[in-house]
N, C-alpha and C positions, 0 to 999 in steps of 0.2 A: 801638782801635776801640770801640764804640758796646757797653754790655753792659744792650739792653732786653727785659728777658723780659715773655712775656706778653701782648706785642700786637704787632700786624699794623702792618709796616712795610717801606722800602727800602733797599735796602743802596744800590741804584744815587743814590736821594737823600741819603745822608749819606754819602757819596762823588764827588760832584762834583768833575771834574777842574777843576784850577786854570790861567789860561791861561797856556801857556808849561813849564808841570811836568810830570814826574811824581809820585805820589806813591803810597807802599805802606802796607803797615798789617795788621798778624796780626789774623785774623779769630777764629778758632780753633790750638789749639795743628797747626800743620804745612799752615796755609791760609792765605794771604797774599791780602789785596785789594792791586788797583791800581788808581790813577785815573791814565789819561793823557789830554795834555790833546792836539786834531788835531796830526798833526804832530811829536811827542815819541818819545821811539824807549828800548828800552831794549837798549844794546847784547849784543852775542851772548854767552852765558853757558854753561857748562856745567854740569849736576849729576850727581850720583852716582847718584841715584836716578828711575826715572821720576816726571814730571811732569802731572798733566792740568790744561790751561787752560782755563775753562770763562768762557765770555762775558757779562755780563749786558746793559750796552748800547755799542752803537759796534761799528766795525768795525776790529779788528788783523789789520797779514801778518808771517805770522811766517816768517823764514826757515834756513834751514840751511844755514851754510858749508861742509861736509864735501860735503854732496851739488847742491848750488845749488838744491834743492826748494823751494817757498812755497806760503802757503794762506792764505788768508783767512775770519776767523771773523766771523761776527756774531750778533746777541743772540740768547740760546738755543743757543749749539750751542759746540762742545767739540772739546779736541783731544789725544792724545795725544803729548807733548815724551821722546823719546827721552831714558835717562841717555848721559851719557859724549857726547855731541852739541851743539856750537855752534848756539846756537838767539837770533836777535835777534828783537823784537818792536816794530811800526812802529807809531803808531796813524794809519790815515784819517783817523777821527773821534776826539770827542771819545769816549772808553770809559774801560768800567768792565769789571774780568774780575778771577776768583778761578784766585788756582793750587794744588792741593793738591799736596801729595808725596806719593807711594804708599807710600814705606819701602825699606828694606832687604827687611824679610822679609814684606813687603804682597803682596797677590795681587792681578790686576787682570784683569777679565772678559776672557776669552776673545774676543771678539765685538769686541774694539776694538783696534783695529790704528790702530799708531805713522803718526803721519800726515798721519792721511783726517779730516777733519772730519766730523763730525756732530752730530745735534740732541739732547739727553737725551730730550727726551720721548718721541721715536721708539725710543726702548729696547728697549718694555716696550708690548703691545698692552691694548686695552680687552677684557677677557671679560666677557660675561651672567652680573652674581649674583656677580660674585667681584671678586677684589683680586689683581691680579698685581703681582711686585717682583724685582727683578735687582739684585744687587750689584754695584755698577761697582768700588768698590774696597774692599780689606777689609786692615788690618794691626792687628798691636796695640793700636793708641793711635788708630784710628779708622775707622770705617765709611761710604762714601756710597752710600745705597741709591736707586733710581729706582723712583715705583710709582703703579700705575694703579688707579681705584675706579670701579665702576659705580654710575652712580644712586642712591643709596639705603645701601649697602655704609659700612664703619664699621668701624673698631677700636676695641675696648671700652675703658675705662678703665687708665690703665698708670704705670707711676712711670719717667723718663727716667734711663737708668743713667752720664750723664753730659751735658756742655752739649750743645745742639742748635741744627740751624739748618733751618728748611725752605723751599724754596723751591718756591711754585705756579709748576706751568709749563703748565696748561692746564682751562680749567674749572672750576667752583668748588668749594669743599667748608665747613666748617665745625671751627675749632680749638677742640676742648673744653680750658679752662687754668684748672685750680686750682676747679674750679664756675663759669667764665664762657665763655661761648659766642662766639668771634671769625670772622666769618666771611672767607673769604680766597680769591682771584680769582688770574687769572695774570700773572706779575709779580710778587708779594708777596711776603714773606720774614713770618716768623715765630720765634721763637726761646724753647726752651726751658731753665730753670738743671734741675740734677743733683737730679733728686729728683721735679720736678716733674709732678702729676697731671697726665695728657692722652690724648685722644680724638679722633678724626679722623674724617667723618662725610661722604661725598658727596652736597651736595647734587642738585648736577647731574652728571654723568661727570667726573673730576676725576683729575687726575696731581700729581705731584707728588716732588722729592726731597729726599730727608732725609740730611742731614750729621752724624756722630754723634761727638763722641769716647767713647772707652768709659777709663775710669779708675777 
């Protein structure tokens, strides 16, 4: 995969599904992209560990042989893939969707149950004057956090304590990188290298999450 730090770009655009394929691609170390192209299936799999699927564009149904359950995701919203559970994935459309693995010894918010689709942005509400944030998943080797800014709200200047990946999912805000100012809408991705200075600044009310590994 693509390693651009420093500006505002799409993952869903340098992952265009190819017609007829699938195709995958580590995003981050234990994040895997995929592009399917309508129609492409990735047959039913099982993992050890739980799985969150999270959608960028296009519509997947994913199903479960064990219990004949299905759900369909689309862009923006997420799903929690049981371990130890035959789990296939269909595409409707053409999509794009990242799977992270939570880990062994990872912990995964309380508040999301094996399943049930839903939205990230819906996480995590908007408050007056502040900065809310909910860890969706936390283990050793990495963190995805969901997090909301009002108006104006801003975290100060910081040093990334490993690679990053953000993804706007509502509203705008403003990426401070290295002393340059990148502004960013939702849809967007952003990405930061291990070390790097940065600052988050809501221009408008602004959500947003952030993929972290920690090394």
């Amino acid at each position: 995969m693509s390693r651009k730090y420093g500006i505002v770009f799409s993952i869903v655009q340098e992952n265009k599904p190819l017609p007829g394929c699938t195709v995958s691609g580590e995003l981050l170390p234990g994040v895997i992209c995929f592009s399917l192209a309508k129609g492409t299936d990735i047959s039913a799999e099982r993992y050890p560990v739980p799985i969150l699927q999270y959608s960028l564009s296009g519509y997947t149904e994913l199903s479960c042989r064990e219990d004949g359950k299905k759900a369909t995701t689309g862009q923006g919203e997420a799903i929690l893939k049981e371990a130890g559970k035959d789990i296939a994935v269909k595409a409707e459309t053409d999509s794009v969707y990242l799977e992270i693995a939570l880990g062994k010894e990872g912990i995964m918010n309380s508040s999301i149950k094996a399943g049930e689709v839903f939205k990230l942005k819906d996480l995590v509400p908007y408050a007056d004057g502040k900065i809310v944030n909910m860890d969706v998943i936390s283990n050793d080797a990495m963190k995805f956090v969901v997090m909301s800014f009002d108006k104006g709200c801003a975290l100060t200047e910081h040093a990334a304590p490993g690679d990053a990946i953000i993804f706007a999912l509502d509203g705008e805000g403003v990426i401070g990188y290295e002393g340059t100012d990148h502004p960013i809408k939702a849809g967007e991705n952003f990405r930061f290298a291990k070390g790097g200075l940065h600052s988050v600044k809501a221009t408008e009310r602004f959500k947003m999450a952030l993929l972290l590994t920690v090394n």
